[in-house]
N, C-alpha and C positions, 0 to 999 in steps of 0.2 A: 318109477321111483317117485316116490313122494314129498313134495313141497310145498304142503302145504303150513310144514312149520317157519318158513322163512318169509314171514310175512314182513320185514323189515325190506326185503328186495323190490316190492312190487308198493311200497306206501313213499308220497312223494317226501323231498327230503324239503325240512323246515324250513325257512326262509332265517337267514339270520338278523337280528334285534339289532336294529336300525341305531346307529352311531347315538350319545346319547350329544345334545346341544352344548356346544361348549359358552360355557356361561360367562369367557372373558374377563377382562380386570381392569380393575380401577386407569382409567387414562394416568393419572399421577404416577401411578406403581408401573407401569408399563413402560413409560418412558423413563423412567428415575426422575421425576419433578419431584419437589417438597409441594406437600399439598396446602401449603400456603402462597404457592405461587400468584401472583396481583398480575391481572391482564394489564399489555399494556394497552390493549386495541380492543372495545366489546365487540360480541357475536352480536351482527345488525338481524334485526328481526325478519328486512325483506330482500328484495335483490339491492345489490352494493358494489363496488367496486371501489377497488385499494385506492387512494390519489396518488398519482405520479412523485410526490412530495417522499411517500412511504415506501417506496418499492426498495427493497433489499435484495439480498442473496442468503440462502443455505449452505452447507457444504456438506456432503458424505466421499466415502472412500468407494469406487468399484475394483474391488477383488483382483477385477482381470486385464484394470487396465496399466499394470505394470507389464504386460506380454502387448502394448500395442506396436512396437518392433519386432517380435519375433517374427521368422521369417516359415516359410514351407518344409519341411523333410526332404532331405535327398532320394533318391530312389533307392540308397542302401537302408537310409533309415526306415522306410517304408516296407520293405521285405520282413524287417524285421519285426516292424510291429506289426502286421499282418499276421504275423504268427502266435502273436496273445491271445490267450481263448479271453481274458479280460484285462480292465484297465490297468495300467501300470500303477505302482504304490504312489502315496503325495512326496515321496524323497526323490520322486523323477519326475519335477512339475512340467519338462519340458517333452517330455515322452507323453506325459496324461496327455497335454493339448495336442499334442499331433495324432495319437489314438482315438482320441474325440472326433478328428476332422476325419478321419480315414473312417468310423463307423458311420459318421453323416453323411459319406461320399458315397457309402455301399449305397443308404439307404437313399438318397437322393443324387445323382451324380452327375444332373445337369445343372441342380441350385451351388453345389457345392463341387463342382470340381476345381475349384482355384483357393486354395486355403487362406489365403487374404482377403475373400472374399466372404468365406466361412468367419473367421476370426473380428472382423469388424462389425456385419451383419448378425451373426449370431454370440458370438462368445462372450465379446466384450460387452454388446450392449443388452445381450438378456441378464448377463452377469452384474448390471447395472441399477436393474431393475427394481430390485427388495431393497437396495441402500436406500437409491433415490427416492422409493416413496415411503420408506421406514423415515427419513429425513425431516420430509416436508411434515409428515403427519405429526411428527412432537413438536415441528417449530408451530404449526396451528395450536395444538392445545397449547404449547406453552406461552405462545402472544395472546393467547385468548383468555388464559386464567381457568381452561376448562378440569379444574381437579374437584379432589370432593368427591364422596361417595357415590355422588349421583353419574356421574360420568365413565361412563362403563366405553372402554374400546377391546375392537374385536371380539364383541358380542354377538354369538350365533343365535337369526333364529329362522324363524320358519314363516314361508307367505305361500297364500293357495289363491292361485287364480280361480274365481268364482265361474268364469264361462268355461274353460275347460278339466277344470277339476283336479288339474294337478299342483303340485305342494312343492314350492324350494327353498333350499334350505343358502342364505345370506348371511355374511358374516358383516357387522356393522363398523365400520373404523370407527365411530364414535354414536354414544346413543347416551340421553340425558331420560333416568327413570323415571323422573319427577315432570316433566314437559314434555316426551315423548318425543325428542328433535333427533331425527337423524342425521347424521351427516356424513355424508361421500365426501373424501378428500383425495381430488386427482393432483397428482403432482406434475400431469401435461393437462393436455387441452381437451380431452376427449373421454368416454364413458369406455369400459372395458366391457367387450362384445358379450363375454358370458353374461355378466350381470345384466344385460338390457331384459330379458324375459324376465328376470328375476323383481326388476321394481316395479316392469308392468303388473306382474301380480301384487305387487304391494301395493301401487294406485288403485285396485279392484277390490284388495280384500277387507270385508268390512270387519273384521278383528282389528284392524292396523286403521280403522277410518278417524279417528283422533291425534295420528301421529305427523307429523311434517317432517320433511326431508331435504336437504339441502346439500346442495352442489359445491364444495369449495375448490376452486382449481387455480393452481400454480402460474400457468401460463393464458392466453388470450384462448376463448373456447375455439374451437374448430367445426367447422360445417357439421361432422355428425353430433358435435355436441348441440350444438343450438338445435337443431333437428327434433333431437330426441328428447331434449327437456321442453320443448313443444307438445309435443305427441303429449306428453306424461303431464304436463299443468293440465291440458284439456282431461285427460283419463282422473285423473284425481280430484279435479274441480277445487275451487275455492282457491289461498293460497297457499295451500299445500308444498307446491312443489318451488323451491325458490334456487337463484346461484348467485353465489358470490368472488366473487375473481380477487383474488388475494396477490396479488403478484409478485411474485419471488425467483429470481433467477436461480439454476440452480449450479454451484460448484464440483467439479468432477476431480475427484484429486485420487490419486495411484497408490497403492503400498510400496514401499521399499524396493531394491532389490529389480527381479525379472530382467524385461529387454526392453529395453524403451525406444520408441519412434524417436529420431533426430532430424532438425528444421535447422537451416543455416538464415532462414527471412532476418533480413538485419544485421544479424553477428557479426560483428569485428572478427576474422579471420585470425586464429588462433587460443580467442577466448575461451577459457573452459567452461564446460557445459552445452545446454542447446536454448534455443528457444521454443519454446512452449506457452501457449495459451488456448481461448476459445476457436482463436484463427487456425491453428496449426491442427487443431482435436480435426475439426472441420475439411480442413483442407486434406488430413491425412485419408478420409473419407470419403473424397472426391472423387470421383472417374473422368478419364480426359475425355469423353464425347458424350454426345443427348443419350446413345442409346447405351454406353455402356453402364452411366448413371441410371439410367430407369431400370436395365436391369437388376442389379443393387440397391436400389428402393425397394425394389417388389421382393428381393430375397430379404429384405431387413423387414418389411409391414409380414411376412410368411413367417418367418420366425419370431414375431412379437404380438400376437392377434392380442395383447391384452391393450395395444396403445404404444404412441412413444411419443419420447419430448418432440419439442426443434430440431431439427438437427440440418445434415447439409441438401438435404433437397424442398428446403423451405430460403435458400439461399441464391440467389443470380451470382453469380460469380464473373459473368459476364459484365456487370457492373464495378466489380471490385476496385476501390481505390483509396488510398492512403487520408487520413482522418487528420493524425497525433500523431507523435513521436516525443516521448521525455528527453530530459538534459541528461546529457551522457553525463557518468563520473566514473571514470578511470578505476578497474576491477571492480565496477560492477555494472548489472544489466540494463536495457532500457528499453524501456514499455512502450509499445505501441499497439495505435488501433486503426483497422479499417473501416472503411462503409461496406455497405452494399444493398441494393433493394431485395426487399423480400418476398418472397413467391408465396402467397399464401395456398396455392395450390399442390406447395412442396413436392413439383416434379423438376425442379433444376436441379443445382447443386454439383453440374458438373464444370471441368474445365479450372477448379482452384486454384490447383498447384503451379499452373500456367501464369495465371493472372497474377500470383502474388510473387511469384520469381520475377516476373518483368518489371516491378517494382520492386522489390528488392535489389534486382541487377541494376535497376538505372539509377538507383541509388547510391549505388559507390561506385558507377559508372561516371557520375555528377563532382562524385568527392574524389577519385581516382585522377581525372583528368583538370586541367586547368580552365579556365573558361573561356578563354580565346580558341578553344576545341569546339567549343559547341555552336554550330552550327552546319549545318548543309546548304547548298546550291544547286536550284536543277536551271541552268542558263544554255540553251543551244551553242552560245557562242565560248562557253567556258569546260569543254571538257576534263581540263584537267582539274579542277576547284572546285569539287562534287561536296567532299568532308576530310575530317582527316580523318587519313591512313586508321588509326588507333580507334577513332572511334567510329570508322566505318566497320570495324569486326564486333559491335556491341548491340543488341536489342536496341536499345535506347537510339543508339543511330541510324540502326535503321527503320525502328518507327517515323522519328522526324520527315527520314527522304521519303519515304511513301507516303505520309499523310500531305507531304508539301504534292506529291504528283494525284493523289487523291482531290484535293482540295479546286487544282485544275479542271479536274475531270469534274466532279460538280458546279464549277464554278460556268463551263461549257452548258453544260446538263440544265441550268437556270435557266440557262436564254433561247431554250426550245421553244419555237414560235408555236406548235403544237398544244402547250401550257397557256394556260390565260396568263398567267404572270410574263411569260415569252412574247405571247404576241401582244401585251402591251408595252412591253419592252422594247421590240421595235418598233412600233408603231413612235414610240415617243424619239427615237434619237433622230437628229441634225439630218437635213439629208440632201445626197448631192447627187444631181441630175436624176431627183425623182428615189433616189435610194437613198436606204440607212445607210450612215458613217460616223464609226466609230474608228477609235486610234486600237496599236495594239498596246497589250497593257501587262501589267505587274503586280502580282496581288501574295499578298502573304498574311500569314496569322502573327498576330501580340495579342500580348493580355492585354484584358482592361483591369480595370482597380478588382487586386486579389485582398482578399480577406484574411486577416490571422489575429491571432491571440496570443504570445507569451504569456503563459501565467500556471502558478502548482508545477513548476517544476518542467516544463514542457512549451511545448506547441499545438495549438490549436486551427487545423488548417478550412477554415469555413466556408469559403469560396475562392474557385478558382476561374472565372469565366475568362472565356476568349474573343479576340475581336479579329474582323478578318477588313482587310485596308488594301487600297487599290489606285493601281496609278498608273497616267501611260506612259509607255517604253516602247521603243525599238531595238530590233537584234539586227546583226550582220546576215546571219543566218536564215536563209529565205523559205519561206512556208510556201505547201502546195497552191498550184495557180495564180491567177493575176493579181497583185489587189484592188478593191473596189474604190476606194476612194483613198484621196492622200488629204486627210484633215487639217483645219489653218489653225491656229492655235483656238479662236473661240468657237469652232466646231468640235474642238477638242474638251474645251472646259464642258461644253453643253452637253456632252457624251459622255463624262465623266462623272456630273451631274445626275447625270438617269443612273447610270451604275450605280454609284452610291446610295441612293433613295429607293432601286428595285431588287439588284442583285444583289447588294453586298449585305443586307440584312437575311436575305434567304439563304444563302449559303453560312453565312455567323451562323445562323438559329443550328442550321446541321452540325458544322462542326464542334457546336456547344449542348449537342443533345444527341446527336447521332451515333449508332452502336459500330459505325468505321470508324469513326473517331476514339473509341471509347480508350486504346492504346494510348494513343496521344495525351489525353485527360491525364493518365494514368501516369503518364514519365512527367510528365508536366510538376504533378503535384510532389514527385519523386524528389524533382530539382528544388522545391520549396524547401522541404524535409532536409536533404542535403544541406542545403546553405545555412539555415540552423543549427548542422550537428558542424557546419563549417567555422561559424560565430564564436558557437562553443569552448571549441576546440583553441580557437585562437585566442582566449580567457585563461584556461589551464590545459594543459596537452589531455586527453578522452584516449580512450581505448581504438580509436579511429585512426588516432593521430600518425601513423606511419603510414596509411591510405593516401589522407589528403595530398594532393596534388605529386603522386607519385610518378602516375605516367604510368601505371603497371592497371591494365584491363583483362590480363589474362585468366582470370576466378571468375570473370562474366562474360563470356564468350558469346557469341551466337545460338542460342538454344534450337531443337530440333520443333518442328519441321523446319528452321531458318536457317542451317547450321552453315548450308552452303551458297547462301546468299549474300552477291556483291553490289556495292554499290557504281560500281562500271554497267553490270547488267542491268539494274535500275536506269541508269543514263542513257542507255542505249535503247529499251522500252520508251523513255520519255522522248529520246530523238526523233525513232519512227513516228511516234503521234505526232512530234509537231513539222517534221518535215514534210508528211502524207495524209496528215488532219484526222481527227477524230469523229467531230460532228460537220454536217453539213445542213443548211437551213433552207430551205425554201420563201424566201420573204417575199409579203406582198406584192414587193416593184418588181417580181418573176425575176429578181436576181439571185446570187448563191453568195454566200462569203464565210470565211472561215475564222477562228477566232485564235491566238496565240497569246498565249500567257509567260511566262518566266516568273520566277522567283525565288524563295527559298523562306529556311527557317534557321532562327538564329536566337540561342536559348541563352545569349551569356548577359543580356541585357536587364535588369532585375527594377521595373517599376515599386512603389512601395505607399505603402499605404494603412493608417495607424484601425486598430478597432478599439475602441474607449473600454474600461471597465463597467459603465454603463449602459452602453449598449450591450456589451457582450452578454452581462447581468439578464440584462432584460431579455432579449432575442435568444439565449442559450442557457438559462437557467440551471437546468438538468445536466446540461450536458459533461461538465466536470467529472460528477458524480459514474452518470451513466460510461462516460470512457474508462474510466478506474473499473468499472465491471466487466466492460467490455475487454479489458486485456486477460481478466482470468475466464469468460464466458461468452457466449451471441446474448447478446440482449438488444434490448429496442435504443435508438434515436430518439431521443421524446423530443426532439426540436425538429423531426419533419416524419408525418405518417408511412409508414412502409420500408423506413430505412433500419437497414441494421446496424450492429458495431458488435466486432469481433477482432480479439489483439491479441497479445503476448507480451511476453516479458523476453529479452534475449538472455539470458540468464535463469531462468525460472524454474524454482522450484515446484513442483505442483503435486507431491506426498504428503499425504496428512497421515491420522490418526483414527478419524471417523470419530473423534470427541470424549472420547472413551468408551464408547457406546461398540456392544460386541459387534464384529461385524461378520456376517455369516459365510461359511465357504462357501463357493456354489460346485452342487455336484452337478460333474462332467455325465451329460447322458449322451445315447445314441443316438435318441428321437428329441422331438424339440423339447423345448426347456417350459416345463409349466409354467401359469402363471403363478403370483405368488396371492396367496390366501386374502390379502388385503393388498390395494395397489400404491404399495410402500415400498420407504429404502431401508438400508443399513442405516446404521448410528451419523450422526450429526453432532457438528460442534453448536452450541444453540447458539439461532442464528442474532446477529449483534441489534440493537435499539436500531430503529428505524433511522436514514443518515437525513440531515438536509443537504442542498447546495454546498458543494465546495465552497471554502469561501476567497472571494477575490481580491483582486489586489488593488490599491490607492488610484484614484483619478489622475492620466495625465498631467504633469505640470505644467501653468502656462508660460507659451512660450518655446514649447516642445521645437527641437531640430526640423524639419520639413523631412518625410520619410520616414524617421524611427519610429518604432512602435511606441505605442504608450508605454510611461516606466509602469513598472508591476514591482514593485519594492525593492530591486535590485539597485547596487549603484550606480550604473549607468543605463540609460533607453536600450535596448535592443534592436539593434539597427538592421533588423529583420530584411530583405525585400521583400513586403509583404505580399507582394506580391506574386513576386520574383518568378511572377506570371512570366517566369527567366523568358521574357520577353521574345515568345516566340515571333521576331519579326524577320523582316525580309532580310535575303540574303542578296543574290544576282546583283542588279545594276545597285541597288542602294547601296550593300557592301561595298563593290566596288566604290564606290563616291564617296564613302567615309572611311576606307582605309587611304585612299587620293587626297583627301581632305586632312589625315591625319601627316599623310607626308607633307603636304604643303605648311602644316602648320609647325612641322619641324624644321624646316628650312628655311 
């Protein structure tokens, strides 16, 4: 048979005509700006950076993060949608999202077997993606004034690497026809991995040798960013390649409607509503260990290769403690914000939910109970005067009694002769018949002067340092072996002496900086917070007001792993140590001696101490401002390098609109979620005139009460303890002596 008429079978088939460049549009018309728009801020010619002065916030809507509660499929619902050859219609938003997870499960079913884990890492925050940097990219042109014919965004073109010959094709978020400036606007920290081939061939190709290109990014650059805009100044030469860090926090607000996550951090028990902010977006994000957080990084940077913001494993959590807290008013919410240091390595970010519960629980753990509750006793000779009952079943109480048996144990731990600090330690006490002799002693932690600010409506809690104070005592209760010396009284002050001048600043420094103490920090600052919303409260009754001094602990119970922990069993741990000793020393004069400690901690004591509006002005400038961001977002500390601030509102709405600017659906795929053509968000409300400083409130009047805080415009001081460094001091024999003290002074 003959074919040679089918000469169409055997000729190759054409190549199809290559997409033609999309020629993009006017930045003005793009974003809906009138193209009279007046910058408020010009485009600087070279590298720059925002002042701290200027740093604002954006807002966009993500799509998906009204489903940041919804939960997993039942296994009935799962049968059933197994059975859809395709996705369900948009009238079953709640079927699409679980379809979605079940075809990411097929196709990956070790990243994605846990739909929670799908839904945070993938859903929500790819779904995030196009708003956010649709967002940031008009609020640039729009502070910049970039309209006008010349200003072309999302301009396609084309760059050919000259040493290997090939051609790619780049889409411009902004490009000025008349200067040739390009500009990249990242709305995080970092270049999007496609694109990196793509500007190398722009640095090389000499069609584009005229053009400059600039960096704009949202957030503080990131290892690969500085990296690579290295590489690329050297490959382009001259100053070509420039960045300029514009810094804008970004706001994340939900549509209507969905499932929403629920936070109780703070809430008044009963209040409608939840709490919501930066804190809670973050914490909701958390994993409770190292490794189950780094797994969850790694399935979030897997399904995002184009880049992400901040997020929670750029976050210690291990750090986390109470900042702010606003002035309650009775139906309605109140704003708070946390610290925390920041990981620039962004592999933490676990353990949140822990942290911030424990502060939150000792929080109305504070206001729940009366203050003659607060304290513990670890005394050998006081079994029965441990704490009370009530608030031995609370976090909060039982931090105190371990950090006070903790505190022991370091305070031992110091005077290892092993240690140079140890063996000058002994070396220096009193000594009898050729040996060291010291007394036995007593030592407990208080605050020293805490730090605070009433002012805008709130509290500002600045510092909270601790002091640790030591004295000698004797118990009834007899410690392992003989004792080595029986001290006269001025063998005793001389011994008391070395302590204080060697040990007791080495063990302060720990428990004022050390990550076993970091608990204690944590309740510490809880009780400051408390006695404020306590103040409050006792001015017009707050949405609190049936907590305070109720006596009802039962909403903040012992949390798990604690759940079954007593403080009998704590007593009984501290007995065996100190009936059978902990350390033993080997000292010079070839003797042995053991050390015994007692004491306790006792938080209802409340020192106080004023912060001026002048200092606070000077020393915290920003920080007003940056707490206010900090409850709808994570943004930076600008009064100390590394720290964060992340809060909420208890009450908080966090729905927008997106500004009226469309905002796009995102289609649910089965394989990951492209990037999006430019590394933009959804619509944006434009973001507001650059803020200054909050403004503060009038100077102290002289003459001020001794304690109150400085007035801040109110009618009376605020008789804060500011420090209410709630006095973490001794409990054991000094309690005893001052409630002895208070009977005799009754009688």
């Amino acid at each position: 048979m003959a074919v040679t008429g089918l000469t169409g079978l055997t000729s190759a088939q054409a190549a199809p005509a290559p997409k033609p460049l999309d020629p993009g549009k006017r930045c003005d018309e793009m974003y809906g700006l009138p193209s009279t728009t007046s910058p408020t801020v010009g485009l600087p010619e070279f590298d720059a950076s925002r002042a701290k002065s200027q740093w604002d916030t954006y807002e966009y809507v993500n799509p998906a993060k009204q489903w940041d509660g919804l939960q997993g499929p039942s296994q009935e619902d799962i049968d059933r949608l197994d059975k859809l050859a395709k996705q369900p219609p948009k009238s079953k938003p709640v079927d699409r999202i679980w379809w979605s997870w079940l075809q990411a499960r097929k196709k990956n079913p070790t990243a994605w077997a846990d739909f929670t884990d799908w839904r945070d890492a993938k859903y929500i925050t790819n779904s995030g993606n196009y708003p956010r940097g649709y967002a940031f990219e008009r609020k640039v042109i729009k502070d910049h004034g970039l309209v006008g014919p010349d200003w072309i965004c999302q301009k396609e073109v084309e760059f050919k690497d000259p040493d290997t010959g090939k051609t790619y094709r780049r889409k411009l978020d902004a490009y000025n026809k008349s200067t040739k400036q390009i500009l990249e606007i990242k709305s995080n920290g970092s270049p999007e991995r496609e694109q990196i081939p793509k500007d190398r061939a722009w640095a090389k190709d000499p069609a584009w040798k005229d053009s400059r290109m600039k960096y704009v990014f949202a957030e503080e650059q990131k290892s690969d960013a500085k990296n690579f805009l290295r590489e690329l100044r050297q490959t382009a030469g001259g100053n070509r390649v420039t960045e300029y860090n514009y810094r804008s926090d970004r706001v994340e607000l939900a549509p209507k409607g969905g499932q929403r996550a629920t936070s109780n951090l703070l809430q008044p028990p009963g209040q409608s509503g939840t709490s919501r902010g930066g804190a809670t977006d973050l914490i909701r994000q958390s994993r409770p260990t190292p490794a189950d957080m780094a797994r969850q990084l790694e399935r979030t940077r897997m399904a995002n290769p184009g880049g992400l913001p901040r997020g929670p494993g750029g976050v210690d959590f291990s750090t986390l403690d109470l900042k702010y807290i606003g002035k309650p008013v009775k139906g309605k919410g109140v704003d708070f914000a946390f610290d925390a240091k920041e990981d620039p390595s962004e592999r933490s970010g676990w353990g949140g939910k822990a942290k911030a519960q424990l502060i939150s629980d000792a929080f109305f753990t504070w206001l729940a109970l009366t203050p003659d509750k607060f304290w513990v006793n670890l005394n050998p000779d006081e079994p029965d005067r441990i704490m009370d009952a009530r608030f031995g079943k609370t976090d909060a109480g039982r931090v105190l009694l371990e950090a006070d048996l903790r505190m022991k144990h370091d305070f031992y731990k110091a005077m290892d002769p092993k240690t140079d600090l140890g063996k000058r330690y002994w070396a220096a006490l009193p000594k009898q018949n050729g040996r060291p002799c010291m007394p036995g002693l007593r030592n407990w932690i208080e605050p020293k002067t805490a730090q605070v600010r009433e002012q805008d409506g709130g509290i500002y809690i600045l510092d909270t340092p601790l002091r640790l104070k030591s004295t000698a005592q004797t118990t009834r209760t007899p410690g392992p072996g003989e004792p080595i010396c029986t001290p006269n009284e001025a063998e005793t002050r001389a011994a008391q002496r070395v302590i204080d001048r060697m040990i007791v600043p080495a063990v302060e420094k720990t428990i004022n900086t050390a990550p076993q103490y970091a608990d204690l920090r944590r309740v510490y600052t809880a009780r400051v917070a408390a006695e404020y919303i306590r103040q409050q409260d006792a001015k017009a009754p707050t949405d609190y007001h049936k907590i305070i001094n109720s006596g009802d602990v039962s909403r903040w119970p012992l949390r798990a792993p604690n759940q079954n922990w007593t403080r009998e069993a704590l007593f009984q741990k501290y007995r065996y140590i100190y009936t059978h000793g902990e350390f033993q020393y080997d000292v010079p004069a070839n003797g042995t001696t053991q050390i015994y400690i007692v004491g306790g901690v006792d938080m209802s004591k409340q020192p106080k101490q004023n912060v001026s509006k002048a200092r606070f002005t000077v020393e915290h400038r920003y920080l007003p401002r940056q707490t206010q961001t900090g409850v709808r977002t994570l943004t930076d500390d600008t009064d100390a390098k590394g720290q964060l601030l992340l809060g909420g509102n208890t009450a908080a709405d966090d729905t927008g609109s997106g500004g009226g600017q469309p905002t796009p659906t995102p289609t649910q795929t089965t394989g990951p979620t492209p990037s999006p053509t430019h590394s933009q968000g959804g619509g944006s409300t434009p973001s507001p005139a650059p803020t200054a400083s909050a403004p503060v409130s009038p100077a102290p009047a002289p003459g001020e009460p001794g304690g109150d805080l400085a007035h801040t415009g109110n009618d009376a001081p605020i008789g804060l303890i500011s420090g209410i460094a709630a006095a973490l001091a001794v409990a054991g024999g000094a309690l005893l002596w001052w409630m002895r003290r208070r009977r005799t002074a009754r009688e």
